[in-house]
Structure formats: C-alpha cells, structure tokens
C-alpha positions in Angstrom: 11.5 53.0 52.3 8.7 55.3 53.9 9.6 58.3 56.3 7.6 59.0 59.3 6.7 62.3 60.8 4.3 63.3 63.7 1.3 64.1 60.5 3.3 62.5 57.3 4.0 60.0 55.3 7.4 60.3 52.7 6.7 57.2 50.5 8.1 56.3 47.2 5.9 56.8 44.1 4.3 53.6 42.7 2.3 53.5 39.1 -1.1 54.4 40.7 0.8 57.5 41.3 1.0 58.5 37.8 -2.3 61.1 37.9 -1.2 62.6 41.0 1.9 63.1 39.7 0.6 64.7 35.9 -1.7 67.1 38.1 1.3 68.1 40.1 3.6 69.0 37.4 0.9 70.3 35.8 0.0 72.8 38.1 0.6 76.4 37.7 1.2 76.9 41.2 3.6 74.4 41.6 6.1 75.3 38.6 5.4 79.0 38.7 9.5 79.5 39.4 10.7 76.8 37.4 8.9 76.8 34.2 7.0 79.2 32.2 5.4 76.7 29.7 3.3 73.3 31.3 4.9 70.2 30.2 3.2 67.5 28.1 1.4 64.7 29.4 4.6 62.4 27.7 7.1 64.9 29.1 5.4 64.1 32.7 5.3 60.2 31.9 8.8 60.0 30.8 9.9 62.2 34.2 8.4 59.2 35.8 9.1 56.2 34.2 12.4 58.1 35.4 11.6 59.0 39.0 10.3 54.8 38.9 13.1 53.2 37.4 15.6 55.1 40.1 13.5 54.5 43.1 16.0 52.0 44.1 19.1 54.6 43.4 21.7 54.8 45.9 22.3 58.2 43.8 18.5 59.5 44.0 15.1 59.1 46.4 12.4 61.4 45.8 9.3 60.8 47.9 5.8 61.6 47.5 4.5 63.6 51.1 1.2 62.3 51.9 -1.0 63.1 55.4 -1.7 60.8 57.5 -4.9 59.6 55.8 -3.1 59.4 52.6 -4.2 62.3 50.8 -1.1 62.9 48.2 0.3 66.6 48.7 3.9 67.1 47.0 7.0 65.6 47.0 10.5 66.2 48.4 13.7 65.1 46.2 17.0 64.1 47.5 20.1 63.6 44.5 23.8 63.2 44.5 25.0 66.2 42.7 28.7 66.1 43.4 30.1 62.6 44.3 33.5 63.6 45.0 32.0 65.5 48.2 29.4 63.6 49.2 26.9 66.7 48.4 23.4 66.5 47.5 20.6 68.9 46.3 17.4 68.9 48.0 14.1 70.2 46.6 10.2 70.3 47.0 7.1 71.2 45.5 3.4 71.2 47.0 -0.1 71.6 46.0 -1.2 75.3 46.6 -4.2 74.1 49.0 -1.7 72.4 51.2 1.2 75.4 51.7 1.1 77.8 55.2 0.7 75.2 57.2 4.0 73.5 57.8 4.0 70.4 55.9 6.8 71.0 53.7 9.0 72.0 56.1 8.0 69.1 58.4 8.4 66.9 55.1 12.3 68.3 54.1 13.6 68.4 58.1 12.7 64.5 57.7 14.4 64.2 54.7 17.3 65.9 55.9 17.7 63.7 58.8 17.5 60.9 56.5 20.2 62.4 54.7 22.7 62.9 57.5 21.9 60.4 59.5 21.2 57.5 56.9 23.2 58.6 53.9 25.7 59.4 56.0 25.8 62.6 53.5 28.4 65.8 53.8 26.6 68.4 52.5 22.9 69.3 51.4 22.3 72.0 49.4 18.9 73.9 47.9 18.5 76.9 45.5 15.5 78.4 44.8 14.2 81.3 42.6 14.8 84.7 44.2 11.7 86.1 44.6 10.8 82.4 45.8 10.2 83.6 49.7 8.5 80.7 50.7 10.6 78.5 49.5 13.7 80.3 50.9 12.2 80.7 54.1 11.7 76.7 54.2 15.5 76.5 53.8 15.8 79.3 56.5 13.6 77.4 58.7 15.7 73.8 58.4 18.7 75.2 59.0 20.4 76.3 56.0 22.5 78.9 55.6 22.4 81.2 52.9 25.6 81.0 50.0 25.0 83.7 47.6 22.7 84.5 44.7 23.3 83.1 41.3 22.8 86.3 39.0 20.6 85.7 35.6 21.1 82.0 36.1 17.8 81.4 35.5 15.2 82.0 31.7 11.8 82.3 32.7 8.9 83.8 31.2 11.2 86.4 28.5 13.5 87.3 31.6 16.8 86.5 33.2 16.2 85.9 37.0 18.5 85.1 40.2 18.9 82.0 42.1 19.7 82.1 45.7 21.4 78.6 47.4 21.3 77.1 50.6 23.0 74.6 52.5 23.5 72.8 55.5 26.9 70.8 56.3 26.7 67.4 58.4 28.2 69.1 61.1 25.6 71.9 61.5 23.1 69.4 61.5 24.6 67.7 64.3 25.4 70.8 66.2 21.4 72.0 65.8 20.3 68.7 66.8 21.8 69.0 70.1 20.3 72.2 71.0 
C-alpha cells in the first residue's frame, strides 16, 4: 500500500531496492546516533530480506519516502512494540542531501495518520538520541509530546548516552486534527 502526500510517495520496498537500501544504511550520516561501526553488506541484505519478507505484516510496515519523480530519499518505520496496548514505535532515517526541507516530517505526519486512522492504533511512540535535535524536533513538530530521557541507555562510539521518547495518544491526534 503506497501513502500519498502533497510532494511524496511512502511505498513499500521491492528487490530493485536493495542498493538504495545498502547506501542508506551505509551512510554515515544516516546512522551517526545509532551505530558507531557501518554494517556489512550481508548484515544490510539480511535486514532486508527481513524488511521484504514482513512487508505484508499486520505487526510491521516500513516504507521507502520517495519525491514525486521517484527519487528514493529515506524511509519511515511503523512496528507493534507492545500488543497488549495497541502501541507502536515510529522511526525515520534520510539521506543528508534531502534533510531541512520538510520531507521527513511531511513523510512521518502521513504515517501517523495511517496509524490512527487505519490501524486504528492507541499509542505511537519515538525515541531518539539526545543530542539528536533534528530528530526530536520532527517529533515536536508532529505532535508528540515529550516522556522523559532514558539515562545511559544507549553504547555508542566508547560512551553511554541518553535517549529521549515521544509520543502521541489516538486521542491527541484526534483533538490536533480538529484544530
């Protein structure tokens, strides 16, 4: 299933993918808070064959964001992490050429209507490395609300670091919405 904004496209990744997808992970810029060492090429492959396989899940979507005349930018991901209260995690990564000008956010206010609305979801939550500012700010701007920092949650490059988390319940959604 493809999501539509006014200058995306959310689509799910397909084999051809594949090199778009190794670049991406690949990229210093776009795991600089979530990894200090870049994965393999057969790390990458097997996260796909991964994000492939569960396409279909009623559990998992991630989708590729692409402009309107295709050009592959990022991806937003959307997983169950707590069944028992309907909550999800939502997170996103894009190319460095691509950030300041909106498509991210565009891309995860899609995905979070697609979440309430569709999934019929109860919570969405997102957590982010604390010196992350961009990242948080993208939660800010969606309507999140901040939770609390997660102290030394997080082992990257020698050094214990924070987490801060975000979320947004169904009935905030609904209450921005009508604004």
């Amino acid at each position: 299933m493809d999501l539509i904004t006014e200058r995306l496209t959310l689509r799910s990744f397909q084999e051809h993918d594949l090199d778009f997808f190794l670049g991406l992970e690949q990229n210093d810029f776009y795991i600089k808070y979530e990894r200090d060492t870049i994965p393999s090429d057969e790390e990458i492959k097997e996260k796909f064959d991964g994000i492939l396989i569960n396409s279909e899940s009623d559990k998992y979507s991630r989708f590729l964001i692409t402009g309107s005349d295709g050009k592959q930018m990022g991806t937003v991901v959307l997983w169950r992490i707590n069944e028992k209260i309907n909550e999800w995690e939502i997170g996103w990564g894009i190319l460095q050429k691509f950030t300041g000008l909106g498509y991210v956010t565009e891309a995860a206010r899609r995905v979070i209507q697609f979440a309430f609305e569709t999934l019929k979801i109860h919570r969405v939550v997102a957590l982010c490395h604390a010196n992350n500012t961009p990242s948080e700010n993208i939660m800010k701007r969606i309507g999140m609300q901040k939770e609390g920092t997660f102290r030394d949650n997080r082992f990257l490059n020698g050094t214990w670091r924070d987490s801060l988390q975000y979320s947004i319940t169904e009935n905030e959604y609904y209450q921005m919405k009508t604004k």
